[in-house]
NUDO-332464 format. One line per field, with one value per residue: x, y, z of N, C-alpha, C in turn. Coordinates in steps of 0.1 Angstrom, whole numbers, plus 5000, padded with zeros to 4 digits. Atoms other than C-alpha are relative to their C-alpha. Last residue first. Layout:
BEGIN
n_u = [X	...]
n_v = [Y	...]
n_w = [Z	...]
ca_u = [X	...]
ca_v = [Y	...]
ca_w = [Z	...]
c_u = [X	...]
c_v = [Y	...]
c_w = [Z	...]
REM end
This chain:
BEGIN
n_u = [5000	5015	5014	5004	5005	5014	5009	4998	5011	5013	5008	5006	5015	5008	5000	5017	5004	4988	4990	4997	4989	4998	4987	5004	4999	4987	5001	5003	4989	5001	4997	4990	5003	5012	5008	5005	5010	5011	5011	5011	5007	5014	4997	5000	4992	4988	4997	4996	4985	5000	5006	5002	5001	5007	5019	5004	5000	5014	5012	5004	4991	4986	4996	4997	4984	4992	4996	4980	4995	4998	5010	4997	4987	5001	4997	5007	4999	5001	4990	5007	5013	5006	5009	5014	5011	5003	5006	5014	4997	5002	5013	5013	5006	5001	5011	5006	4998	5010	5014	5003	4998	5015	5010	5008	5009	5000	4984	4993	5001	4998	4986	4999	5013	4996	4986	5001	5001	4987	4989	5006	4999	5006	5007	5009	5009	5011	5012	5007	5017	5014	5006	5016	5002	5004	5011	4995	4984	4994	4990	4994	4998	4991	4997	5008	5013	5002	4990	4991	4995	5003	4986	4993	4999	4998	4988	4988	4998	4992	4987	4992	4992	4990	4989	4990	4998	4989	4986	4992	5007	4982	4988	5001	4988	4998	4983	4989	4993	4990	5000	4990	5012	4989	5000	4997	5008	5006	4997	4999	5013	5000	4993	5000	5008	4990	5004	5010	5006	5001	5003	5017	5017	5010	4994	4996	5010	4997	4993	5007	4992	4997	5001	4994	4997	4987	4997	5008	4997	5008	5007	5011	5008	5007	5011	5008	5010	5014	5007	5009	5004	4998	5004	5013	5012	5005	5002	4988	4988	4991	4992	4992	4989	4987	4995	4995	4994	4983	4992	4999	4993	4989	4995	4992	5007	5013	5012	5015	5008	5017	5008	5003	5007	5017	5010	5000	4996	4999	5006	4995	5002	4999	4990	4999	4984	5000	5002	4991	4983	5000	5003	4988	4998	4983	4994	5003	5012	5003	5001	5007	5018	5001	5010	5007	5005	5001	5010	5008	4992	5012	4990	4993	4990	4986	4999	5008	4993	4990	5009	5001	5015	5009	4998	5009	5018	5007	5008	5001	4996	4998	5005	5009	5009	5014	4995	4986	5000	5004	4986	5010	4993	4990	5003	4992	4996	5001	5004	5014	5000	4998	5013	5006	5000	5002	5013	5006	5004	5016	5007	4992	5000	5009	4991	4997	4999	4997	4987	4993	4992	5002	5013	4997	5006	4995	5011	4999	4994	5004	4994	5003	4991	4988	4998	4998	4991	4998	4991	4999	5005	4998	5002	5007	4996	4999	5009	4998	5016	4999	4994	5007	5002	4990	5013	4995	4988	4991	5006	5010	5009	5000	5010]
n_v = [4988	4998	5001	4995	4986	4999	4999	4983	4989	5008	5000	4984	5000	5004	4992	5001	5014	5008	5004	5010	5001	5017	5011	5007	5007	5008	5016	5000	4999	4988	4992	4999	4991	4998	5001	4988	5000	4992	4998	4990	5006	5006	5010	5013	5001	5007	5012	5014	4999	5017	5012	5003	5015	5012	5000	5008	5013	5003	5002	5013	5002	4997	4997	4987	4999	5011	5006	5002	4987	4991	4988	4988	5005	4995	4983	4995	4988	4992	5005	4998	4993	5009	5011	4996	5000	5018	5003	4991	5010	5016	5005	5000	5015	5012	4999	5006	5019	5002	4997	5009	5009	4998	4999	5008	5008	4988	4991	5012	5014	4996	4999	5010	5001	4991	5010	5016	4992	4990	5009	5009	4995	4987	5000	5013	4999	4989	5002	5015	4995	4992	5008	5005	4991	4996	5012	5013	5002	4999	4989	4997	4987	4997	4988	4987	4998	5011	5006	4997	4999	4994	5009	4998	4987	5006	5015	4998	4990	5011	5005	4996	5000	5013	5002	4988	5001	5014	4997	4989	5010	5005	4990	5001	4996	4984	5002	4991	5002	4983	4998	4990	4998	4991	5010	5017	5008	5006	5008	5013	5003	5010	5011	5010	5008	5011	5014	4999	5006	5014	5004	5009	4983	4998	4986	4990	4985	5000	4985	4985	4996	4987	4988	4987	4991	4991	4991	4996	5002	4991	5005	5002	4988	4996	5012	4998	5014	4993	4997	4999	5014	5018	5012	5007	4995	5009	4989	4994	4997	4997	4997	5010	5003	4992	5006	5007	5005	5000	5008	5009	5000	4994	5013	5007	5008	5003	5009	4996	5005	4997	5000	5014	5002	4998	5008	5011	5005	4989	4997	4988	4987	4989	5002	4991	4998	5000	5015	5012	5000	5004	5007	5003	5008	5000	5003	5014	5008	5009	4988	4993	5009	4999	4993	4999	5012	4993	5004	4989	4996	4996	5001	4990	5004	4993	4992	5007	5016	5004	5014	5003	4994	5013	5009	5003	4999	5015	4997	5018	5000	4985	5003	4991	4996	5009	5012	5004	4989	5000	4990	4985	4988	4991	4994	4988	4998	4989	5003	5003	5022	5001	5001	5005	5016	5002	5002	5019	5005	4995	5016	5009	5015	5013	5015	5011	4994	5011	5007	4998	4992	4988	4999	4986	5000	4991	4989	4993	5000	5006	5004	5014	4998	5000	4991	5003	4986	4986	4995	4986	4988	4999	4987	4988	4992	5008	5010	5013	5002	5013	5006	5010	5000	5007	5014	5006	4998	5009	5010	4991	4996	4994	4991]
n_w = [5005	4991	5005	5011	4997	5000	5007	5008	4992	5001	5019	5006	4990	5008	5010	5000	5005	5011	4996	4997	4997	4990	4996	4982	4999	4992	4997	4986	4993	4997	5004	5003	5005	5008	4993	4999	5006	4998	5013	5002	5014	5002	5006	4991	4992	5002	5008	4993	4993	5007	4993	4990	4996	5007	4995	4987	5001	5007	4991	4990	4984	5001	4990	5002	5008	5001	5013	5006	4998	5015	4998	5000	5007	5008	4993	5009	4993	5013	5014	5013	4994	4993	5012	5008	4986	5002	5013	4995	4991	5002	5011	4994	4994	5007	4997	4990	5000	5006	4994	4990	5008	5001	4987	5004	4991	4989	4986	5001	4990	4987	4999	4995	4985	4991	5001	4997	4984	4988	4996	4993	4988	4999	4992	5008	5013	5000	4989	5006	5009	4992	4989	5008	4999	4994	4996	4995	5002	4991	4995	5008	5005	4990	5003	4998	5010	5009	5004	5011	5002	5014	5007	5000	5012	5019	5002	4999	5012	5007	5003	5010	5014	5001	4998	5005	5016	4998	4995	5012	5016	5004	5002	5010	5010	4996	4998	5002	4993	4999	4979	4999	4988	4987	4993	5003	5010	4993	4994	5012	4999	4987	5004	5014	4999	4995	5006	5002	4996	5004	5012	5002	5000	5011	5013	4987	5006	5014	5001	4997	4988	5007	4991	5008	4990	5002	4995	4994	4986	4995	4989	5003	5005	4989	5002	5015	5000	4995	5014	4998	4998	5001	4991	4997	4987	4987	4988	5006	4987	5008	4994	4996	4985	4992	5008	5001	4987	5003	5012	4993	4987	5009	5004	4988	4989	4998	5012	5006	5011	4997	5017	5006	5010	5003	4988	5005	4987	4995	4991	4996	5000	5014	5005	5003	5003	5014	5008	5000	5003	4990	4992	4998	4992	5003	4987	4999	4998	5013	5005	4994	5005	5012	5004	4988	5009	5015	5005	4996	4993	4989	4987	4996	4991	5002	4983	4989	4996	5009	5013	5019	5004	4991	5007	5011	5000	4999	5002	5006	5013	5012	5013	4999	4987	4992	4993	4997	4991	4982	4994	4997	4986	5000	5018	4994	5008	5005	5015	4995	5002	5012	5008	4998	5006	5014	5000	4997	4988	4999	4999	5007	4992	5004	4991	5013	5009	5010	4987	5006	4994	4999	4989	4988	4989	4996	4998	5010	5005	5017	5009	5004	4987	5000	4998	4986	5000	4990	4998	4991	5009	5016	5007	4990	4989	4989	4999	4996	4992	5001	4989	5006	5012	5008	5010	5008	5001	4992	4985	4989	5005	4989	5006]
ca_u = [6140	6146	6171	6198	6193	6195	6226	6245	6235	6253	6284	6286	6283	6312	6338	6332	6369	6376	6343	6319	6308	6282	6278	6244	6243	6247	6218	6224	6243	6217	6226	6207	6179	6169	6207	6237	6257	6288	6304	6330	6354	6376	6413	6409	6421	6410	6373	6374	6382	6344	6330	6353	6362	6356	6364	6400	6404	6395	6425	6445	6441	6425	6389	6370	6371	6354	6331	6329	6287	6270	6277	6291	6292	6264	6262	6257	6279	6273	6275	6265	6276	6307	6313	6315	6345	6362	6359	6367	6408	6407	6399	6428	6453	6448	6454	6484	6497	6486	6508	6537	6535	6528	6558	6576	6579	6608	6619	6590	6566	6579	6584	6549	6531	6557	6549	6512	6523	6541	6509	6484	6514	6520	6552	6577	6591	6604	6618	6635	6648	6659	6680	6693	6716	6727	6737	6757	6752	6712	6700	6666	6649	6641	6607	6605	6630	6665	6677	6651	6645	6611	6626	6611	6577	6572	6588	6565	6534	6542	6543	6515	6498	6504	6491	6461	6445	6451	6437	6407	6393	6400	6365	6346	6364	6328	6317	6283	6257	6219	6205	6188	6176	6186	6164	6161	6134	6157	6180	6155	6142	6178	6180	6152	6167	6198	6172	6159	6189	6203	6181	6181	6218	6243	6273	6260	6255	6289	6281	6255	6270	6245	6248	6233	6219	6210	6184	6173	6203	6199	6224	6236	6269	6278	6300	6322	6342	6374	6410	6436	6470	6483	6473	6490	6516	6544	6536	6556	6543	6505	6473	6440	6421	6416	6388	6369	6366	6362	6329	6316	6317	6299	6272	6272	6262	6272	6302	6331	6357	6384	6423	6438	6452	6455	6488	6505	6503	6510	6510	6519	6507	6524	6520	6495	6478	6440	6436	6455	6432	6388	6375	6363	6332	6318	6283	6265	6250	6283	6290	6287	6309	6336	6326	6341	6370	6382	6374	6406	6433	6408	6428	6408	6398	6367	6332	6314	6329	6322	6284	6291	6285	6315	6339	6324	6329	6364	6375	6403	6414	6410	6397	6420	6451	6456	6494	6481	6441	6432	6430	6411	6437	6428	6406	6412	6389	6381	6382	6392	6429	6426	6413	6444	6469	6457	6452	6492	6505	6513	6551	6574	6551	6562	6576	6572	6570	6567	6575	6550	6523	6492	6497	6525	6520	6521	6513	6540	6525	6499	6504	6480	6487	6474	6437	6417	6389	6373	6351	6335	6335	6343	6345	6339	6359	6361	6376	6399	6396	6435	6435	6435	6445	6449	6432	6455	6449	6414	6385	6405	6424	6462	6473]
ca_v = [2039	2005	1996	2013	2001	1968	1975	1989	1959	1933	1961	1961	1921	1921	1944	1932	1927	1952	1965	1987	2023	2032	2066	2084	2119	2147	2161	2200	2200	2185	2156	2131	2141	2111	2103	2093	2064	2063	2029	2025	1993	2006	2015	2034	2068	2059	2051	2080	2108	2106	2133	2160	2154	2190	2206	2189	2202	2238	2234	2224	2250	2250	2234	2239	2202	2193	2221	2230	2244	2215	2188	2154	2114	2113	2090	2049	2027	1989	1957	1973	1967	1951	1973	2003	1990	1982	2023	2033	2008	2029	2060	2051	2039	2073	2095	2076	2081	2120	2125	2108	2135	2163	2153	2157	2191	2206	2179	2154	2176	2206	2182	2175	2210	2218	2183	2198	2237	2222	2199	2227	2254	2231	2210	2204	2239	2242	2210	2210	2243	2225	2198	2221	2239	2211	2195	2226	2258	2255	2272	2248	2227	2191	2174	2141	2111	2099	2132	2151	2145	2133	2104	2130	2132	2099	2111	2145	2128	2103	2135	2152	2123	2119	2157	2159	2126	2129	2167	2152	2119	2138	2155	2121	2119	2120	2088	2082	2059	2063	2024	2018	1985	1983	1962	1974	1997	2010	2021	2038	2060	2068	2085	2103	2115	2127	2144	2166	2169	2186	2218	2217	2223	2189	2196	2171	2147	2127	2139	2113	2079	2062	2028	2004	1966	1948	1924	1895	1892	1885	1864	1880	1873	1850	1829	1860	1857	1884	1873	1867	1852	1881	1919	1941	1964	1942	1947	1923	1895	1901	1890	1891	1917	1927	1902	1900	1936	1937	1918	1934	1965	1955	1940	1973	1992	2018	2020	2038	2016	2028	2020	2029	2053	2059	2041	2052	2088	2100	2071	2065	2030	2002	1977	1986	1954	1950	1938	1959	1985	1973	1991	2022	2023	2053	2053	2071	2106	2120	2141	2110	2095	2121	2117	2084	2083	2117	2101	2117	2089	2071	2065	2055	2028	2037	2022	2013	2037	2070	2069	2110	2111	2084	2108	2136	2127	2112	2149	2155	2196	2203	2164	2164	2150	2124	2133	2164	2163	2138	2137	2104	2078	2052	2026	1996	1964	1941	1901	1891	1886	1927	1933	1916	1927	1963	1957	1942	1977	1972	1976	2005	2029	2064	2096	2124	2151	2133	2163	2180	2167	2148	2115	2116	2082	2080	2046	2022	1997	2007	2024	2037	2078	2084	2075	2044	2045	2015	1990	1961	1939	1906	1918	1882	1865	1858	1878	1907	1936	1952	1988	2009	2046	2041	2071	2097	2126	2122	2145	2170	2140	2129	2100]
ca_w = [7506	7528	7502	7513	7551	7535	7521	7547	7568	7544	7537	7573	7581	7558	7571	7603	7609	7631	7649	7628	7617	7598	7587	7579	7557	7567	7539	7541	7509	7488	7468	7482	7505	7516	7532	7513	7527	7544	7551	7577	7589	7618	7623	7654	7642	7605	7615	7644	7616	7597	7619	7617	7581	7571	7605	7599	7564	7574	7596	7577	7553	7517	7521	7489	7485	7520	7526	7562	7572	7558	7581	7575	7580	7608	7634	7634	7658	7648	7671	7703	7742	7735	7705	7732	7753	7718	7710	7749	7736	7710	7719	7748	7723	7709	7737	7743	7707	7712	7742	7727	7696	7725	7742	7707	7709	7691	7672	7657	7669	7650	7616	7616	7619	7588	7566	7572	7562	7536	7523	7523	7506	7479	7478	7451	7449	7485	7487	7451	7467	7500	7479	7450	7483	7490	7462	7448	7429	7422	7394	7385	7408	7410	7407	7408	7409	7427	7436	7442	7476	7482	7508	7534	7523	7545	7578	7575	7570	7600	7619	7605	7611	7649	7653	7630	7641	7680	7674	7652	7672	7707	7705	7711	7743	7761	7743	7751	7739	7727	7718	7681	7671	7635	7613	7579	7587	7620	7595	7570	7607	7612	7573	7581	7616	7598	7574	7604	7621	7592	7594	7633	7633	7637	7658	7694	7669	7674	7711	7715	7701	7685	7690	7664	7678	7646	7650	7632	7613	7575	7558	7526	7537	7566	7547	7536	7571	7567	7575	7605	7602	7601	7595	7576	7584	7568	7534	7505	7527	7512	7531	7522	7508	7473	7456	7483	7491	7453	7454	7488	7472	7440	7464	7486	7452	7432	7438	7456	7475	7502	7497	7534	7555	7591	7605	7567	7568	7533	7510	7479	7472	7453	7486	7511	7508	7522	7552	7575	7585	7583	7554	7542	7520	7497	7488	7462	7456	7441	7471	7494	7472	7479	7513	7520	7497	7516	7550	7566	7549	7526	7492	7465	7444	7419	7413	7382	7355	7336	7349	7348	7388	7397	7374	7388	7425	7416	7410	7433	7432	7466	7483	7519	7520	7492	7483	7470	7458	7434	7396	7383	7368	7343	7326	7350	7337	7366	7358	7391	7382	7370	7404	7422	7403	7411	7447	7451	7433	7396	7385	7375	7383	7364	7381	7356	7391	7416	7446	7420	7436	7426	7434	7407	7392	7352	7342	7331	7360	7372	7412	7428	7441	7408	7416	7405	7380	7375	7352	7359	7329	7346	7384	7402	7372	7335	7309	7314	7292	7287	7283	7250	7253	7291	7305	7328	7346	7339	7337	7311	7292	7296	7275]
c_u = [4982	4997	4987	4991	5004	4995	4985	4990	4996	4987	4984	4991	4997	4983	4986	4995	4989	4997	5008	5013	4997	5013	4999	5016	5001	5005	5016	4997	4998	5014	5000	5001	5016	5002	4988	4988	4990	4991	4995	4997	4991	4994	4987	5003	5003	5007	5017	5003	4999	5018	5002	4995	5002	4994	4998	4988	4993	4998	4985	4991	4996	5009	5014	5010	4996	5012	5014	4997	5014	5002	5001	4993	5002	5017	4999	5002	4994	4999	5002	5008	4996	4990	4998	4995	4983	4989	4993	4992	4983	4994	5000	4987	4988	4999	4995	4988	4995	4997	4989	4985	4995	4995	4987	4994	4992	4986	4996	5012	5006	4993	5004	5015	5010	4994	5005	5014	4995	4996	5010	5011	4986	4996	4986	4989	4987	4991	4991	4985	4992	5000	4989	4989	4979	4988	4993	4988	5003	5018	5006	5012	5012	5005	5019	5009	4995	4989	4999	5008	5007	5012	4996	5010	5016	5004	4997	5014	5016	5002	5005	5013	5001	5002	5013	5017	5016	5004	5007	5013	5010	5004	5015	5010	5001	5014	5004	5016	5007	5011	5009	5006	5009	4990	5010	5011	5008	4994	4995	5008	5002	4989	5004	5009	4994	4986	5015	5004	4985	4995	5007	5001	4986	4990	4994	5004	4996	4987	5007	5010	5001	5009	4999	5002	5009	5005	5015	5000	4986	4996	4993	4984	4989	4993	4990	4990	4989	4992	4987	4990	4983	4994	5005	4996	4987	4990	4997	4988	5009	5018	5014	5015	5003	5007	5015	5010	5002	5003	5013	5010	5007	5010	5014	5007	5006	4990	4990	4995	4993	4994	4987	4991	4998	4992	4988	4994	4994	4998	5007	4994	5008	4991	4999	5011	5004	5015	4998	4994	5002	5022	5008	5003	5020	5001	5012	5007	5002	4989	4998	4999	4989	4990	5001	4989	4984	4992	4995	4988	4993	5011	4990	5007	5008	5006	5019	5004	4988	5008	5016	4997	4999	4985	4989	5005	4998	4990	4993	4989	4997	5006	5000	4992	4991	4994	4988	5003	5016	5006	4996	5014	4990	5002	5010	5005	5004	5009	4994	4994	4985	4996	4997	4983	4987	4999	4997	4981	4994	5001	4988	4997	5007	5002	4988	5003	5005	4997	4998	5013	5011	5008	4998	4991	5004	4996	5006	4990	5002	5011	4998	5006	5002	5006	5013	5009	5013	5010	5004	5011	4999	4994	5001	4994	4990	5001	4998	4990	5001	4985	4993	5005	4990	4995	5010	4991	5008	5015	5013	4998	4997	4982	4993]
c_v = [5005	5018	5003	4998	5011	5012	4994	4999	5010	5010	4994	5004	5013	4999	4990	5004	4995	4991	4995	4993	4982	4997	4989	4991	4986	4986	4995	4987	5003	5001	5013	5015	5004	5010	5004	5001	5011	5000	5014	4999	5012	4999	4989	4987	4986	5003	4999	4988	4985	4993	4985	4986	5003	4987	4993	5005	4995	4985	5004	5000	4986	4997	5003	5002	5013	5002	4992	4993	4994	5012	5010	5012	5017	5002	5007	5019	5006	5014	5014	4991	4999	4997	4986	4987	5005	5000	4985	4992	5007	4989	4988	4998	5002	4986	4994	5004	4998	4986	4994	5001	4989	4991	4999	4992	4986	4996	5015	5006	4993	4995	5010	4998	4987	4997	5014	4994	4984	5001	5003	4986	4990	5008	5011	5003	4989	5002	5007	5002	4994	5008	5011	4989	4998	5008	5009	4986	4986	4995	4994	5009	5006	5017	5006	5005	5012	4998	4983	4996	5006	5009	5008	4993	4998	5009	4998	4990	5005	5014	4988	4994	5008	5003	4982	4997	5006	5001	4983	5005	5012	4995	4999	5010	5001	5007	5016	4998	5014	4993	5015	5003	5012	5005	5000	4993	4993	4992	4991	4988	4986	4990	4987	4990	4989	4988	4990	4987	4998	4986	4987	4997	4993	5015	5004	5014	5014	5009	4995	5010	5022	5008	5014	5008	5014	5010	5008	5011	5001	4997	5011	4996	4999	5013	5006	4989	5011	4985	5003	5000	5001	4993	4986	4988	4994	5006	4997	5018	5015	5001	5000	5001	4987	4995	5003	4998	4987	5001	5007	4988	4989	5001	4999	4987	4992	4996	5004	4995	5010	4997	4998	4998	4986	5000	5001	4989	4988	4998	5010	5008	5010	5011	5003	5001	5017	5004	4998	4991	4993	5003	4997	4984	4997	4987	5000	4999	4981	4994	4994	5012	4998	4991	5006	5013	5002	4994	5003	4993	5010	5005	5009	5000	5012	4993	5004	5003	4997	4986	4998	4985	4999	5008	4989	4991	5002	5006	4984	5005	4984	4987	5019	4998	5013	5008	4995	4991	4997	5015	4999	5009	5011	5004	5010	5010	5014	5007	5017	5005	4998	4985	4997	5005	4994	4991	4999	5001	4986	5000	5006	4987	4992	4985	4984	4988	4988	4997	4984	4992	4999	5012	5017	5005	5007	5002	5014	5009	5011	5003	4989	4997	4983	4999	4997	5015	4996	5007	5012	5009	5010	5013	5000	5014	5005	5008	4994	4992	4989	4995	4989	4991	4988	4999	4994	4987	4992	5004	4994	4996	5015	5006	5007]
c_w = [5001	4995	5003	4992	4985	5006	5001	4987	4990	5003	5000	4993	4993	5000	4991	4991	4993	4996	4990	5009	5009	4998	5007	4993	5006	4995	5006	5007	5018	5012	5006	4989	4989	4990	4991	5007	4996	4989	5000	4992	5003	4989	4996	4989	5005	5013	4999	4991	5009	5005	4990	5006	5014	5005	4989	5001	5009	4995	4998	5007	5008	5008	4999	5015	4999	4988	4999	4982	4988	5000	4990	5005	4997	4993	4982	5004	4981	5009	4987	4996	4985	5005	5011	4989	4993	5010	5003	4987	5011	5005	4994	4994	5012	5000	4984	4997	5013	4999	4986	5002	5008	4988	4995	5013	4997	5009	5004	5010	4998	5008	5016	5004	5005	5016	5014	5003	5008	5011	5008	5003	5012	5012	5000	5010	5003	4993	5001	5010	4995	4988	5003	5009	4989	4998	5009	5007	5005	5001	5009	5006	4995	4990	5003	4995	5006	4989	4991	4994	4991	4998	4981	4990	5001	4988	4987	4998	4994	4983	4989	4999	4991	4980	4999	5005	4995	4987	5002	5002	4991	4991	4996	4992	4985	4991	5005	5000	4998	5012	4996	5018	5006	5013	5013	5008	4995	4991	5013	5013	4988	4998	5019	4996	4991	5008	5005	4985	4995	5012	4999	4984	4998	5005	4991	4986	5006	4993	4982	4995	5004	5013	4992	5013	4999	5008	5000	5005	5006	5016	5011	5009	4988	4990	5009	5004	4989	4996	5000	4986	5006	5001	4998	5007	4996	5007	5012	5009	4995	5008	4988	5002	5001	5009	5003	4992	4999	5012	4993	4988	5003	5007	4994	4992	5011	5008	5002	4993	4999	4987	5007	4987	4994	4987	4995	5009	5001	5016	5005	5006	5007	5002	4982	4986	4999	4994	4986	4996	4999	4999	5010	5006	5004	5013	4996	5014	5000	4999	4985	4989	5002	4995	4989	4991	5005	4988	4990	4999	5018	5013	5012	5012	5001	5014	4994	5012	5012	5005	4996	4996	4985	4991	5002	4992	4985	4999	4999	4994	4999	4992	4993	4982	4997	5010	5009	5006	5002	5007	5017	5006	5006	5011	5003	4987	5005	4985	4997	4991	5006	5001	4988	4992	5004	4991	4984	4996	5001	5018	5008	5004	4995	5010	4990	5005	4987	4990	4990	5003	4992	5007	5004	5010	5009	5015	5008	5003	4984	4998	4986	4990	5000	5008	4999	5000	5010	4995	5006	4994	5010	4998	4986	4990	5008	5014	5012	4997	5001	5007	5003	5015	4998	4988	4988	4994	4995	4997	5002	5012	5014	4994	5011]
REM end
């Protein structure tokens, strides 16, 4: 059943009893597999494709006693937020939170643009297994709700470990006995050149929203990272390539779209290709296919300058426990962004979480709703996914 707002709302859908999330109910995006549900993650390339079983997050919120109403529309295979409309699904009240895909920091500041929070968490601890993914080192299911608690009550209910995906973490897990527990101190870097882009008008309620974080208990220290800059070209170039490798089993042949006239396999092959794709994705799968074979030098090169921000990132959470900055600016619009490279200034400043694989929260700032409010980002070491949430919401309540 296909409505306006949603790209698909289950007529009549199963209301769990019992549980964490009894009566919660979410949204989750077509790129999330439900069984029998229609799951074209918004691209023609899967075209009438239906799930033929539930992803591992799905089972898991249903056996926690969520109630899963449908499909919001999203943007093409997740990158970037043209044409998603989680924000007005979250803003209409039409559910409690939603389950999106966080690739750029799409989850992130769509709920930002909704006046709530959005929260990524920590890579590899939550199953990737029944999504349709698009570059598969840097994405990951992200939460929108209402509240941190809400949050923190389907990050339990999700992660943990699954063998039917091997990119997630082993034999590690997240510490929940620690939440609610209020730290004395909260050591927050800020890391200079992450505001180094802000204009006076949003320095003014990036400060405001510093001033809440200090009120509930953040002690603030100024750090630098000079290779802040390297965060969006590392991004861009590794994943167009994975991009590129994953589009590639869109074929035609076994499902999706496949085009009309053509004399022999071949030939219906690259038009299928040509059709199913829109010109922001192509020219993406295009960026990643001439680094994969005509310079992939500059592919290597980015994977080193990657484990380095990495490996600067840890060197920094040794010194703080929490890196704090701003989650947008109010020049780049996010879903009016067509090109890649209006994308990328978008999500300039929310890119290190999925380079490095880190737990983020953004949160709206005083002046929610306006388009000059940056907002404040909190960012965390791997693993910390609970502390975060804890902090994040006492620097929400300090209003």
């Amino acid at each position: 059943m296909k409505t306006k707002l949603y790209s698909y709302l289950d007529p009549s859908p199963p209301s769990m009893a019992g549980g964490p999330l009894s009566n919660a109910v979410v949204v989750v995006q077509p790129n999330i597999s439900v069984r029998g549900w229609p799951t074209e993650a918004g691209s023609l390339a899967l075209e009438n494709y239906t799930a033929l079983e539930d992803a591992t997050a799905v089972e898991r919120l249903r056996d926690a006693g969520a109630t899963i109403i449908g499909s919001s529309r999203m943007a093409e295979l997740g990158l970037g937020l043209a044409g998603d409309n989680t924000r007005e699904i979250l803003a209409e009240d039409k559910c409690d939170l939603a389950l999106v895909t966080d690739t750029m920091g799409e989850a992130r500041i769509s709920a930002l643009n909704a006046g709530l929070a959005g929260f990524k968490p920590s890579y590899g601890i939550i199953s990737r297994f029944g999504l349709i993914g698009l570059v598969p080192s840097m994405e990951c299911y992200a939460i929108a709700a209402r509240t941190t608690e809400k949050m923190m009550a389907v990050l339990e209910a999700i992660s943990g470990e699954d063998d039917r995906d091997p990119s997630m973490r082993r034999g590690v897990g997240l510490d929940f006995t620690r939440v609610g527990a209020s730290d004395s101190a909260v050591s927050v870097g800020i890391i200079r050149e992450w505001i180094d882009s802000l204009g006076p008008g949003e320095m003014e309620p990036f400060n405001a929203s510093i001033s809440r974080l200090e009120s509930g208990g953040g002690r603030i220290e100024e750090i630098s990272l000079p290779d802040f800059d390297l965060f969006g070209p590392a991004h861009n170039v590794i994943g167009a390539v994975e991009a590129s490798s994953s589009a590639g089993k869109y074929d035609s042949v076994r499902y999706g779209h496949r085009a009309a006239g053509a004399e022999n396999w071949n030939e219906m092959y690259l038009k299928s290709r040509a059709e199913s794709f829109g010109p922001t994705v192509k020219s993406y799968l295009f960026q990643g296919a001439y680094f994969q074979f005509e310079n992939f030098t500059a592919f290597t090169n980015a994977c080193r300058v990657r484990r380095r921000l990495c490996r600067e990132i840890r060197e920094i959470f040794e010194k703080v426990d929490l890196l704090a900055g701003p989650a947008r600016r109010s020049g780049p619009d996010a879903a009016a962004a067509g090109t890649i490279e209006e994308i990328y200034e978008a999500f300039a400043l929310t890119l290190p979480a999925n380079v490095a694989g880190l737990p983020s929260i953004c949160i709206p700032g005083p002046e929610v709703g306006s388009a000059a409010d940056p907002g404040l980002q909190l960012v965390g070491p791997p693993l910390s996914d609970p502390r975060l949430l804890s902090f994040a919401g006492r620097v929400i309540d300090c209003n």
